[in-house]
PDB file with one MODEL, atoms N, CA, C and O in Angstrom:
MODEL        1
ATOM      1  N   UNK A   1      -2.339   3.673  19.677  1.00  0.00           N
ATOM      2  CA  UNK A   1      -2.068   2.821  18.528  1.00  0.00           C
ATOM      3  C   UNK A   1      -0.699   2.197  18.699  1.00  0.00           C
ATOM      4  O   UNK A   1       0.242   2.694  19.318  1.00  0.00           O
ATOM      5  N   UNK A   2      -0.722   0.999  18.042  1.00  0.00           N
ATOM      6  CA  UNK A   2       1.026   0.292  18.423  1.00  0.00           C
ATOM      7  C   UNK A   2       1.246  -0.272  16.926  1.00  0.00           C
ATOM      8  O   UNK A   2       0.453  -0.751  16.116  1.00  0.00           O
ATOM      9  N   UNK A   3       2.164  -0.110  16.894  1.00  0.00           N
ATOM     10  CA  UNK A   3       3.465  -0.402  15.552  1.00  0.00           C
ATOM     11  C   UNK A   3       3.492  -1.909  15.308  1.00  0.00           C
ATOM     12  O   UNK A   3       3.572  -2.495  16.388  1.00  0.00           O
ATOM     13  N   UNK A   4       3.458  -2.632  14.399  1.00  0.00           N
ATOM     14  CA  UNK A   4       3.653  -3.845  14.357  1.00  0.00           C
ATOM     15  C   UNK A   4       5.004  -4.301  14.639  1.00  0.00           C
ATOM     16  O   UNK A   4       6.118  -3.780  14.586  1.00  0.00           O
ATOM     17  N   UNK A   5       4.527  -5.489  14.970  1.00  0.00           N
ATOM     18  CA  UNK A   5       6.559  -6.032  15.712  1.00  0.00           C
ATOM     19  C   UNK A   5       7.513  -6.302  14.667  1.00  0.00           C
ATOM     20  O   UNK A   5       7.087  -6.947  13.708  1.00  0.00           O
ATOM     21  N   UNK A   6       8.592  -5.977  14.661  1.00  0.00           N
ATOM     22  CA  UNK A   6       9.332  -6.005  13.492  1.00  0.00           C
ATOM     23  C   UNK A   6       9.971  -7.665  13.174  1.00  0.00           C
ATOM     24  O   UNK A   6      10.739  -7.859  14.116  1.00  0.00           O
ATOM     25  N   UNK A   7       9.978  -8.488  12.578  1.00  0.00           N
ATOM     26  CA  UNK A   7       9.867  -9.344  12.264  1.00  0.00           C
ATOM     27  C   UNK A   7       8.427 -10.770  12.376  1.00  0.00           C
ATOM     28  O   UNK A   7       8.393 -11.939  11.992  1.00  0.00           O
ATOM     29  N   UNK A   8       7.742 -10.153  12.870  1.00  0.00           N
ATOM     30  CA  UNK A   8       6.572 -11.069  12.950  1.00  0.00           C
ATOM     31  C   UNK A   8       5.332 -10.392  12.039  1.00  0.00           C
ATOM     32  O   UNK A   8       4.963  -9.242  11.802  1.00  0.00           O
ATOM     33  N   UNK A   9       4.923 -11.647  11.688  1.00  0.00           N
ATOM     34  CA  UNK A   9       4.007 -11.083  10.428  1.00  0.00           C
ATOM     35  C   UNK A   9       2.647 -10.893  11.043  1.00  0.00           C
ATOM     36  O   UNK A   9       2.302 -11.674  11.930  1.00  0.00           O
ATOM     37  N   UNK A  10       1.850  -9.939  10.660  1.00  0.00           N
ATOM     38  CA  UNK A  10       0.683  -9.034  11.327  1.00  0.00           C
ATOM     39  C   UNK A  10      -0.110 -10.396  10.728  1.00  0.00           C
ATOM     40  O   UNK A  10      -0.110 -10.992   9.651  1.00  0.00           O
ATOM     41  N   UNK A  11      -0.869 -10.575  12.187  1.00  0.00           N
ATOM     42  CA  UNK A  11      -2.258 -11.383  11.645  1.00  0.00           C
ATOM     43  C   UNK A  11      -3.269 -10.989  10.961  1.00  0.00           C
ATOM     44  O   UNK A  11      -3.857 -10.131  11.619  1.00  0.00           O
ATOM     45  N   UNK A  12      -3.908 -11.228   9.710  1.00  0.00           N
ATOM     46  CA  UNK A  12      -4.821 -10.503   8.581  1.00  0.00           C
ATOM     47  C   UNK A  12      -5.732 -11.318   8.511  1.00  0.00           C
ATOM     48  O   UNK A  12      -5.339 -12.484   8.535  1.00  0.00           O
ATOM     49  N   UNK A  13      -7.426 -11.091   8.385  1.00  0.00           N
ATOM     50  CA  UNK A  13      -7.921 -12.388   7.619  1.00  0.00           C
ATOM     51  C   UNK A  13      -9.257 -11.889   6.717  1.00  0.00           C
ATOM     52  O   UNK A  13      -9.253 -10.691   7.001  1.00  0.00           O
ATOM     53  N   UNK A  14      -9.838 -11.987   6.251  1.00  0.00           N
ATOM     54  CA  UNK A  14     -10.816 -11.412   5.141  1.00  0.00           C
ATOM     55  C   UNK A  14     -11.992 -10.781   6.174  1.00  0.00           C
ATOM     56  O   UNK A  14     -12.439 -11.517   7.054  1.00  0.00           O
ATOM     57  N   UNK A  15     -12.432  -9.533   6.052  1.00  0.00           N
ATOM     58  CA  UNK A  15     -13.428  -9.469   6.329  1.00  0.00           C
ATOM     59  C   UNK A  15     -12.445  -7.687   7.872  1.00  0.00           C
ATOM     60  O   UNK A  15     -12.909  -6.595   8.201  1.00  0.00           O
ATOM     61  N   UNK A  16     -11.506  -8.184   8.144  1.00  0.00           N
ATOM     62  CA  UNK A  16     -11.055  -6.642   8.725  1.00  0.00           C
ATOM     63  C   UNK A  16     -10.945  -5.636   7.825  1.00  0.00           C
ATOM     64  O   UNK A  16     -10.820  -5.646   6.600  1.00  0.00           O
ATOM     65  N   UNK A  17     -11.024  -4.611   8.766  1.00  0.00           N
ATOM     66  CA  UNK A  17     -11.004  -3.040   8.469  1.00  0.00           C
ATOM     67  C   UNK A  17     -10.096  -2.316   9.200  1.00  0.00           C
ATOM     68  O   UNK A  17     -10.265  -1.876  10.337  1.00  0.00           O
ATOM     69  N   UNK A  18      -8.752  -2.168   8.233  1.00  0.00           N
ATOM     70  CA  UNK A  18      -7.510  -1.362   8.628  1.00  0.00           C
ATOM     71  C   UNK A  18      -7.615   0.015   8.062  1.00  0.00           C
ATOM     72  O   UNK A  18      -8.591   0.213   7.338  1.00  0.00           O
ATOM     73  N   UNK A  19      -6.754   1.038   8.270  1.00  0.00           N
ATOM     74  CA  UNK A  19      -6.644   2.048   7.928  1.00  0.00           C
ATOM     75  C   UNK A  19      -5.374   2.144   7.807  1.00  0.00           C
ATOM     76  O   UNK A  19      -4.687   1.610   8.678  1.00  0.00           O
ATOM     77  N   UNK A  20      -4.811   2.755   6.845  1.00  0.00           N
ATOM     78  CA  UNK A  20      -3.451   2.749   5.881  1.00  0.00           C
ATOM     79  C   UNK A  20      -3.034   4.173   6.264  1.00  0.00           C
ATOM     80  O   UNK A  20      -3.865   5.060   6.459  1.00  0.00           O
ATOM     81  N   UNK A  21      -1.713   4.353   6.363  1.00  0.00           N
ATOM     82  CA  UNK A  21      -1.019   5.515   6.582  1.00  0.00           C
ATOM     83  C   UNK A  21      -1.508   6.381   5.708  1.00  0.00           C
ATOM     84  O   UNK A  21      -2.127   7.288   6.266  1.00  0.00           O
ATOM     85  N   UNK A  22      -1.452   6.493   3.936  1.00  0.00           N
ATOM     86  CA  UNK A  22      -2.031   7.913   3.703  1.00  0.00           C
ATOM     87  C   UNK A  22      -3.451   7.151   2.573  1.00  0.00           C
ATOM     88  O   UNK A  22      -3.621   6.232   1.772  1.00  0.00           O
ATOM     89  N   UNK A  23      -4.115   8.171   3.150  1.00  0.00           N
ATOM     90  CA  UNK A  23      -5.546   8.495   2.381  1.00  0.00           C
ATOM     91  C   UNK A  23      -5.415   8.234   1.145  1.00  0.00           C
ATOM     92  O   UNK A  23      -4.472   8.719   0.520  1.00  0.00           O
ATOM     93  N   UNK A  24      -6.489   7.280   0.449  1.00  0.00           N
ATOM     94  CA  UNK A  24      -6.794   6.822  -1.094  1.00  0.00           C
ATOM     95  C   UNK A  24      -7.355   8.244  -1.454  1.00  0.00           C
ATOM     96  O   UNK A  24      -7.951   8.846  -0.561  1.00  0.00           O
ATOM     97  N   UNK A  25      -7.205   8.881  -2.790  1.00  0.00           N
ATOM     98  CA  UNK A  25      -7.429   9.851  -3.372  1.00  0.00           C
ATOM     99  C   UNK A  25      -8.794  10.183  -3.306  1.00  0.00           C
ATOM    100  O   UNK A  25      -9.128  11.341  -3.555  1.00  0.00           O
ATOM    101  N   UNK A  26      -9.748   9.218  -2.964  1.00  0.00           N
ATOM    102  CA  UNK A  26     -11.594   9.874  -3.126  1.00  0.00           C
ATOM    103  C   UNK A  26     -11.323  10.565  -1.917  1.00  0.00           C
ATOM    104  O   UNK A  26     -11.912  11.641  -1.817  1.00  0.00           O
ATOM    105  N   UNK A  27     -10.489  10.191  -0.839  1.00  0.00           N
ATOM    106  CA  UNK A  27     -10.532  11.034   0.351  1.00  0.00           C
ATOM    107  C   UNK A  27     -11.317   9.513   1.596  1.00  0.00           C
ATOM    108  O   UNK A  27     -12.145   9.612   2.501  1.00  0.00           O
ATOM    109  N   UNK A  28     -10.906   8.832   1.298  1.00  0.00           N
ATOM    110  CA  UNK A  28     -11.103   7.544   2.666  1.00  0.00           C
ATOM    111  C   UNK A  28     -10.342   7.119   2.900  1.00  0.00           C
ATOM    112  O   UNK A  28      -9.602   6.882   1.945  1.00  0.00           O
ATOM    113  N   UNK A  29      -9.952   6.755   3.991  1.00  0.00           N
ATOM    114  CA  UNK A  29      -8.577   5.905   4.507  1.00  0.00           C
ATOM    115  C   UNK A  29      -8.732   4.980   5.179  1.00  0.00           C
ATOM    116  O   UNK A  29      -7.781   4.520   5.811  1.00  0.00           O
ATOM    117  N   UNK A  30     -10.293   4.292   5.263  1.00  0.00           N
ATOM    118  CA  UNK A  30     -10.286   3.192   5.963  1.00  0.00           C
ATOM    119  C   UNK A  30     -10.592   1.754   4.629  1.00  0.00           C
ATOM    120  O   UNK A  30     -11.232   1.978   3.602  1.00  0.00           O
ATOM    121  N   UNK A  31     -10.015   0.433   4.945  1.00  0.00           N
ATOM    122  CA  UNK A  31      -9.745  -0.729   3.865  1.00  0.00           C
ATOM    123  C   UNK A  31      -9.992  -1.948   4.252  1.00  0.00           C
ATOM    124  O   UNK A  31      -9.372  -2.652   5.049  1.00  0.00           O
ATOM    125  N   UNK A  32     -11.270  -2.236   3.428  1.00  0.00           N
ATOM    126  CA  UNK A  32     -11.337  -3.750   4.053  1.00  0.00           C
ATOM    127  C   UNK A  32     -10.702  -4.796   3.119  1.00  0.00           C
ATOM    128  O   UNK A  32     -10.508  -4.776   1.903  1.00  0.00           O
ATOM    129  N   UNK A  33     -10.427  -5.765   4.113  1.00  0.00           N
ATOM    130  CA  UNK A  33      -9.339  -6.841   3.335  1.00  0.00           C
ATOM    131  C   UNK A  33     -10.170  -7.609   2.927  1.00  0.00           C
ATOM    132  O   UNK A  33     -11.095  -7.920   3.678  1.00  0.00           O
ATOM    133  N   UNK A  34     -10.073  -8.236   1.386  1.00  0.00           N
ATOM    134  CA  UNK A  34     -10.989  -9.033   1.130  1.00  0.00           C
ATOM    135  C   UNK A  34     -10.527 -10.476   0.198  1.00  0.00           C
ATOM    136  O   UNK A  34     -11.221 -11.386  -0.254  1.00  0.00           O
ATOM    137  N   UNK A  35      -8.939 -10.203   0.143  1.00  0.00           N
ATOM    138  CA  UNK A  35      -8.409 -11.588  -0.032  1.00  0.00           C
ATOM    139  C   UNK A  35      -7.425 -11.477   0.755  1.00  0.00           C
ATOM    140  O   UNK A  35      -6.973 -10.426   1.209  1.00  0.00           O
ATOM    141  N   UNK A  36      -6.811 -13.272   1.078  1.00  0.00           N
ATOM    142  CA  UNK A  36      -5.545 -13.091   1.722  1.00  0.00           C
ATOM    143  C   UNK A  36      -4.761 -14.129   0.320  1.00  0.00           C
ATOM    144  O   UNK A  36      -5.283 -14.671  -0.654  1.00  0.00           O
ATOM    145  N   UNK A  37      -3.584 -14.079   0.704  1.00  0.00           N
ATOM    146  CA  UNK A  37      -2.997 -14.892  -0.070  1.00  0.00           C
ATOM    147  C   UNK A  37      -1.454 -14.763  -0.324  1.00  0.00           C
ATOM    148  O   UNK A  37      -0.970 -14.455   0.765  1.00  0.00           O
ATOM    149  N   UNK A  38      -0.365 -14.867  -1.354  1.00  0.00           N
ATOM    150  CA  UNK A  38       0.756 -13.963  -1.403  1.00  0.00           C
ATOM    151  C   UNK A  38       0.556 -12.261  -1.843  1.00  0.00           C
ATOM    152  O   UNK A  38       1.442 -11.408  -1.886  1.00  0.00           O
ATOM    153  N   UNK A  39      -0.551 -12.142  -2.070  1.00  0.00           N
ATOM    154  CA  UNK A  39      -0.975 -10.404  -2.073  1.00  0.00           C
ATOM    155  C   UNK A  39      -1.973 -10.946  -1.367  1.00  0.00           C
ATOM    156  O   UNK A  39      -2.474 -12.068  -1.300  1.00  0.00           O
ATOM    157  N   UNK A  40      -2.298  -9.106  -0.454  1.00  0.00           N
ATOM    158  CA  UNK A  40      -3.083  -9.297   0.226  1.00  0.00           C
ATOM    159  C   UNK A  40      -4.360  -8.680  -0.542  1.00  0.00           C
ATOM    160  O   UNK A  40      -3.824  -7.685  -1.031  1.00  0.00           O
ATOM    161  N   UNK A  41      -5.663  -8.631  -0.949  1.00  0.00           N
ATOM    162  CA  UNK A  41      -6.697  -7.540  -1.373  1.00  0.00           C
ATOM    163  C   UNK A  41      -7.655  -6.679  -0.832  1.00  0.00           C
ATOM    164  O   UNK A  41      -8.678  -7.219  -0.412  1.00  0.00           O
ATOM    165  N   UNK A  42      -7.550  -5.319  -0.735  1.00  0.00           N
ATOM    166  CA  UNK A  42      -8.030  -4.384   0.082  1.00  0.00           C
ATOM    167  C   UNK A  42      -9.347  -3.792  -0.852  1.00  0.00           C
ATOM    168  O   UNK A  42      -9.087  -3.498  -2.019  1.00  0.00           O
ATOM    169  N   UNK A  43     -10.869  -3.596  -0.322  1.00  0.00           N
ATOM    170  CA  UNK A  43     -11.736  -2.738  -0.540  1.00  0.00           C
ATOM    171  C   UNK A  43     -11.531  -1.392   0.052  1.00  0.00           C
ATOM    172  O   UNK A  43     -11.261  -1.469   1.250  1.00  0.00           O
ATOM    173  N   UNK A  44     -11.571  -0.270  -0.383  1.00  0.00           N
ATOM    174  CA  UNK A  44     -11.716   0.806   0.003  1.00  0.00           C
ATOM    175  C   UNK A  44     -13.115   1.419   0.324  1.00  0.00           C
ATOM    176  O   UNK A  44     -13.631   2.012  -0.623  1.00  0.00           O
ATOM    177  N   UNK A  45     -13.779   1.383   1.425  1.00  0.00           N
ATOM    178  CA  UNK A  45     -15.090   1.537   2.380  1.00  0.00           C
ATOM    179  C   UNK A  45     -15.586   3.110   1.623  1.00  0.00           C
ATOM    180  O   UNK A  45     -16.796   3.192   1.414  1.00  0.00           O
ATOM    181  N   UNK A  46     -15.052   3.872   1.367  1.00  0.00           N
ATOM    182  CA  UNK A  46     -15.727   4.784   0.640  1.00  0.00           C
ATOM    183  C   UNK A  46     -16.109   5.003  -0.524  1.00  0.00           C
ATOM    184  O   UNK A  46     -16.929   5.902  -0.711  1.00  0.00           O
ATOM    185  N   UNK A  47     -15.477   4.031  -1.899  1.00  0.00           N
ATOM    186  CA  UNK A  47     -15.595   4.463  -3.243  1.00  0.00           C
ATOM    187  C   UNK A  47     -15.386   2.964  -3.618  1.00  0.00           C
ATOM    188  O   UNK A  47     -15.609   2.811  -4.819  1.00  0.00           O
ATOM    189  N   UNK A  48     -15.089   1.993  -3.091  1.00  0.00           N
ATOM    190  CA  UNK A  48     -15.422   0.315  -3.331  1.00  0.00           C
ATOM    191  C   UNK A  48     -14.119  -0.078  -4.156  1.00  0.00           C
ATOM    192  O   UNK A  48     -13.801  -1.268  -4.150  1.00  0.00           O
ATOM    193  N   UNK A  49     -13.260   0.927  -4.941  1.00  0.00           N
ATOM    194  CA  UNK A  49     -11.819   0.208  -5.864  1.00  0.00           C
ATOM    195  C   UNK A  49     -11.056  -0.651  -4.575  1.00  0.00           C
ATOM    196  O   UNK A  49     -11.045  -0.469  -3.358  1.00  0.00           O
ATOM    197  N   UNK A  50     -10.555  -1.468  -5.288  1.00  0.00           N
ATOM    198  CA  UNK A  50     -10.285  -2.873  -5.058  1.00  0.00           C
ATOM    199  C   UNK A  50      -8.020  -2.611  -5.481  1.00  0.00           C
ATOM    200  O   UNK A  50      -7.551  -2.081  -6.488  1.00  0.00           O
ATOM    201  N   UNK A  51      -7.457  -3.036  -4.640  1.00  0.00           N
ATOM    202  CA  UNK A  51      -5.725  -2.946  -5.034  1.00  0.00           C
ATOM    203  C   UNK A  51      -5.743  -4.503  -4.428  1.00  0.00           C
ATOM    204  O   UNK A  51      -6.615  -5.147  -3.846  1.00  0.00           O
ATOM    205  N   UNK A  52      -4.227  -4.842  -4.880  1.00  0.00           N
ATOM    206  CA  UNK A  52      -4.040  -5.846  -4.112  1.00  0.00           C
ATOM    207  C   UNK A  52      -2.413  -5.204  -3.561  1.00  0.00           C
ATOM    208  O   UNK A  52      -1.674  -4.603  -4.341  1.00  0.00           O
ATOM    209  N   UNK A  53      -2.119  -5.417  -2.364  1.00  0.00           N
ATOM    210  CA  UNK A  53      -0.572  -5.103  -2.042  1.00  0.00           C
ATOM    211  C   UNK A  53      -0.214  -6.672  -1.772  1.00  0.00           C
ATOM    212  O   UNK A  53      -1.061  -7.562  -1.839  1.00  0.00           O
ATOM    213  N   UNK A  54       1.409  -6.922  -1.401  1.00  0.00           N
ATOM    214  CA  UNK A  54       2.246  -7.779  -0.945  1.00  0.00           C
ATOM    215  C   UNK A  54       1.937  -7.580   0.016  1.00  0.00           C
ATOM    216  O   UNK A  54       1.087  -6.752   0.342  1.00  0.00           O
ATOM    217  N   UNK A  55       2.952  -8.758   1.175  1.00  0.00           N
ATOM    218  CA  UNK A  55       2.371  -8.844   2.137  1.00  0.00           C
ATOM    219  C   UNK A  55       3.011  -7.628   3.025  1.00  0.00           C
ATOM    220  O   UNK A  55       2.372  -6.883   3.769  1.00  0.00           O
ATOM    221  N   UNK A  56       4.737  -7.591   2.721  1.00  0.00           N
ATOM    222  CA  UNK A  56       5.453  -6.582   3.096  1.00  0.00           C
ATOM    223  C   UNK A  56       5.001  -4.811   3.010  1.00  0.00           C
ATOM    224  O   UNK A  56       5.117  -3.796   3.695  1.00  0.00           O
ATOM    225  N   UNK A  57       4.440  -5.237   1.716  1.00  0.00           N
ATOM    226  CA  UNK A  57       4.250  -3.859   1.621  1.00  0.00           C
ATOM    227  C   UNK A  57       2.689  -3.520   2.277  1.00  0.00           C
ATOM    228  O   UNK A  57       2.426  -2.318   2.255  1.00  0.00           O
ATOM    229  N   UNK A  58       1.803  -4.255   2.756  1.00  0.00           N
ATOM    230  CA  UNK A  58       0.563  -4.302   3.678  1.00  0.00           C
ATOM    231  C   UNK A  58       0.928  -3.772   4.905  1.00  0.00           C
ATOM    232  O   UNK A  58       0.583  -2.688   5.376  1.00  0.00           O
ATOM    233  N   UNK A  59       1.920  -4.928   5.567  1.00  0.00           N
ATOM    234  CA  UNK A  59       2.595  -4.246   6.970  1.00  0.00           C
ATOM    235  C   UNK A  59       2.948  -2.635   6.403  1.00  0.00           C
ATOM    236  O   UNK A  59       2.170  -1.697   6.575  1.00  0.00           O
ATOM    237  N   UNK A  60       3.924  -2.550   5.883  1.00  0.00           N
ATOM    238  CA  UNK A  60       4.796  -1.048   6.562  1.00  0.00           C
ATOM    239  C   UNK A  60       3.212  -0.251   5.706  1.00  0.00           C
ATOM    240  O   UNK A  60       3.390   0.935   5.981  1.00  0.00           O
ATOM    241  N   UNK A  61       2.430  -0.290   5.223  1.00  0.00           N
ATOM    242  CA  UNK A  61       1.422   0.740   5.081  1.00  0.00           C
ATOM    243  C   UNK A  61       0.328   0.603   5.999  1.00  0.00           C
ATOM    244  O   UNK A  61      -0.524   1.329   5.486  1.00  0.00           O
ATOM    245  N   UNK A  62      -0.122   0.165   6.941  1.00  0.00           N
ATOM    246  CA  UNK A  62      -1.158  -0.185   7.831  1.00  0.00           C
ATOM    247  C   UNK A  62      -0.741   0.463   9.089  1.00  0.00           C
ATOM    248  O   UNK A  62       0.381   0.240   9.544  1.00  0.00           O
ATOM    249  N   UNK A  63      -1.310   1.000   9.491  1.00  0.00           N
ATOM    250  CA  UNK A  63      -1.659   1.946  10.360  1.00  0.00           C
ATOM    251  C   UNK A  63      -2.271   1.328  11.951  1.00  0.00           C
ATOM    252  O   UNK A  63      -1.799   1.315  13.088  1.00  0.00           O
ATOM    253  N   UNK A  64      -3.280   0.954  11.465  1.00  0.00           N
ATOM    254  CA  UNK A  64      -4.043   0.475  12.996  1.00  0.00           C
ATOM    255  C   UNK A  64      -5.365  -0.613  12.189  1.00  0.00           C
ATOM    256  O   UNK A  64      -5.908  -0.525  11.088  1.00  0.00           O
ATOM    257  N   UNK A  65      -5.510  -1.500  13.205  1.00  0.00           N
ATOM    258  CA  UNK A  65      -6.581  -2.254  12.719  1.00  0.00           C
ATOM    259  C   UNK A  65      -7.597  -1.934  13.617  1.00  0.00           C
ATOM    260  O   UNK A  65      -7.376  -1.784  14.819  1.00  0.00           O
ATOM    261  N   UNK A  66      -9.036  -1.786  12.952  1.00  0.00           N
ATOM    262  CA  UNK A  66     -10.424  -1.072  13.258  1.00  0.00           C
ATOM    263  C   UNK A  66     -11.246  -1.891  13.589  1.00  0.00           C
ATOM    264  O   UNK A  66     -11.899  -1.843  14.632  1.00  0.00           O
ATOM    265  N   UNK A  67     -11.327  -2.910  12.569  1.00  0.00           N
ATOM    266  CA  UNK A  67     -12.371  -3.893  13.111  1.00  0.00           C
ATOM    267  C   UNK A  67     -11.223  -5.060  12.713  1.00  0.00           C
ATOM    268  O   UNK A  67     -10.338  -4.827  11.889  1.00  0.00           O
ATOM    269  N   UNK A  68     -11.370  -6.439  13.460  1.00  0.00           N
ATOM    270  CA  UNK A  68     -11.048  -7.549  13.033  1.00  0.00           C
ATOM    271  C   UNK A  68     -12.515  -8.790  12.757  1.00  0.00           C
ATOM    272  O   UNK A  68     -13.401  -9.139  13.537  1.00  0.00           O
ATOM    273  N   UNK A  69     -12.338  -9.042  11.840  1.00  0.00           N
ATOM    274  CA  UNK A  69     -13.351 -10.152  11.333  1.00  0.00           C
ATOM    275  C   UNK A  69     -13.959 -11.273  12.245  1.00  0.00           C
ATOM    276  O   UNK A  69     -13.344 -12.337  12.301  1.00  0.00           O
ATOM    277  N   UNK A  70     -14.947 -11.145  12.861  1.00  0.00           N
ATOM    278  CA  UNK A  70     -15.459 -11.977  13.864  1.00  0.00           C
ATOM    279  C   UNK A  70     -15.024 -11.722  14.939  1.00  0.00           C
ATOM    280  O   UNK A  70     -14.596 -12.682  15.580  1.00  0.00           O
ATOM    281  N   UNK A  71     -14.969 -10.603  15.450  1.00  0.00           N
ATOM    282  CA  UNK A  71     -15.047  -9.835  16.730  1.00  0.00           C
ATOM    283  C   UNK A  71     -16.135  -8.967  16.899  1.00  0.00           C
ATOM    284  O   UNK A  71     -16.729  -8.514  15.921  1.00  0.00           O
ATOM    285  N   UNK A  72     -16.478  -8.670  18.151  1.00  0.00           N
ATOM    286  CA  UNK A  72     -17.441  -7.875  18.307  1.00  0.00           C
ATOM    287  C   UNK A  72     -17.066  -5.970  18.412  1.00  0.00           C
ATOM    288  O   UNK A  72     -17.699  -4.960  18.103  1.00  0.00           O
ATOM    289  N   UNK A  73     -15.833  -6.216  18.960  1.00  0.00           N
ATOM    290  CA  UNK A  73     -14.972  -4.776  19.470  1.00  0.00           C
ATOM    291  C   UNK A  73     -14.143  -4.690  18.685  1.00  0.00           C
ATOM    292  O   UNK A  73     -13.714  -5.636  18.025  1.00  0.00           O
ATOM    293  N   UNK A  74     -13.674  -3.242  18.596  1.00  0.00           N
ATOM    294  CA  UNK A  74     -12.625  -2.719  17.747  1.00  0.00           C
ATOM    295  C   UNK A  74     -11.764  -3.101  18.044  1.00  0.00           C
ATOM    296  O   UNK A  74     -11.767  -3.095  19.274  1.00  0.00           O
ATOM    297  N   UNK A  75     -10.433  -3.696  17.481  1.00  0.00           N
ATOM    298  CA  UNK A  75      -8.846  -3.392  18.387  1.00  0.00           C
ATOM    299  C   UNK A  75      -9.105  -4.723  19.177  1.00  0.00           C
ATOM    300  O   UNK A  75      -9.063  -4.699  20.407  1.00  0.00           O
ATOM    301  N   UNK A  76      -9.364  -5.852  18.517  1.00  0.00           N
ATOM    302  CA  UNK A  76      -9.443  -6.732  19.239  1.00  0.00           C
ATOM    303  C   UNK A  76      -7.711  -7.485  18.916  1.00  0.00           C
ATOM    304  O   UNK A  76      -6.961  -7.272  17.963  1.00  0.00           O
ATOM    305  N   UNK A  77      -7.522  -8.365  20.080  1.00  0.00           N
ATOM    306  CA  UNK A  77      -5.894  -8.481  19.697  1.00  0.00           C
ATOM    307  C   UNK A  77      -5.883  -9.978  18.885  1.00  0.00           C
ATOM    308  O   UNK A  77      -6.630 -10.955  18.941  1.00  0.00           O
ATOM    309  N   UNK A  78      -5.027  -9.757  18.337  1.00  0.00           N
ATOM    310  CA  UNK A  78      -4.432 -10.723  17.236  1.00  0.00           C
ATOM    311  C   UNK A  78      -3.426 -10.522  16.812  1.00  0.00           C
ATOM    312  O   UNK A  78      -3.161 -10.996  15.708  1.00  0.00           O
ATOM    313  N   UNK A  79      -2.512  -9.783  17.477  1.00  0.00           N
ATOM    314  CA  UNK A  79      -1.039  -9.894  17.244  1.00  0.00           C
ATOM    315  C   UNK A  79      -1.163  -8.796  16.409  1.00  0.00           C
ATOM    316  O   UNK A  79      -0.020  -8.896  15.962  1.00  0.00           O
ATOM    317  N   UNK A  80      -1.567  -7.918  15.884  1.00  0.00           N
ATOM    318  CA  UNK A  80      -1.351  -6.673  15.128  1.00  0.00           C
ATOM    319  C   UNK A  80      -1.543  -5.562  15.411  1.00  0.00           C
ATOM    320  O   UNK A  80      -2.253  -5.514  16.415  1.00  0.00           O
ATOM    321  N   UNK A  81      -1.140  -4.109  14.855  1.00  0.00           N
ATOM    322  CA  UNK A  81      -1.933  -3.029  15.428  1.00  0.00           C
ATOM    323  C   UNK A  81      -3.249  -3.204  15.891  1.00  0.00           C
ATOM    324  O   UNK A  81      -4.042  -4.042  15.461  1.00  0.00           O
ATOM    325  N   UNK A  82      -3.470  -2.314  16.861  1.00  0.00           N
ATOM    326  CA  UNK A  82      -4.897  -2.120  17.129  1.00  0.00           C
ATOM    327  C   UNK A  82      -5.101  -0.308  17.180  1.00  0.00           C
ATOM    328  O   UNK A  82      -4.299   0.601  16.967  1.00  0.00           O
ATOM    329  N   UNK A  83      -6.751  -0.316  17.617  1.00  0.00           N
ATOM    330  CA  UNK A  83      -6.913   0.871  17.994  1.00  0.00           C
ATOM    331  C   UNK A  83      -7.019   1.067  19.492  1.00  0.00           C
ATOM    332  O   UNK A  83      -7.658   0.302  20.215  1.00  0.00           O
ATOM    333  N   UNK A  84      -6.434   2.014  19.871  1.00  0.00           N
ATOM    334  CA  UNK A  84      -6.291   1.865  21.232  1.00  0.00           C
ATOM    335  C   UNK A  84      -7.534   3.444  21.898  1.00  0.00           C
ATOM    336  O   UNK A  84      -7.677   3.650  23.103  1.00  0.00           O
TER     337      UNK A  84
ENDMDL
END
């Protein structure tokens, strides 16, 4: 897994599946993004509640990106974490 670069903004776009440093309380930790905008909006893949974070606060909580939206493979690159 790799760290996002510190001043460049992680590429995001509707339809990926990141996983966030700590676990949403039903007990899932994987999040699909489902708006972009000045907040970003995350589905949670196990129990469906819906947050919206900033964009800042998206980066330093994101972990690794799982799927990217119109890729076929996990960890496909786009300038952001991946799964390695």
């Amino acid at each position: 897994m790799s760290e996002p670069a510190s001043g460049r903004p992680v590429s995001v776009q509707p339809g990926d599946v990141v996983r966030l440093r700590k676990p949403h309380p039903c007990g899932g930790a994987d999040w699909t993004v489902v708006r972009i905008g000045a907040d970003i909006g995350l589905k949670c893949t196990t129990c469906q509640h819906r947050v919206m974070l900033t964009r800042p606060e998206f980066e330093r909580r994101v972990k690794v990106f799982l799927r990217h939206a119109g890729s076929d493979q996990a960890g496909a690159s786009t300038g952001g974490p991946t799964a390695e």
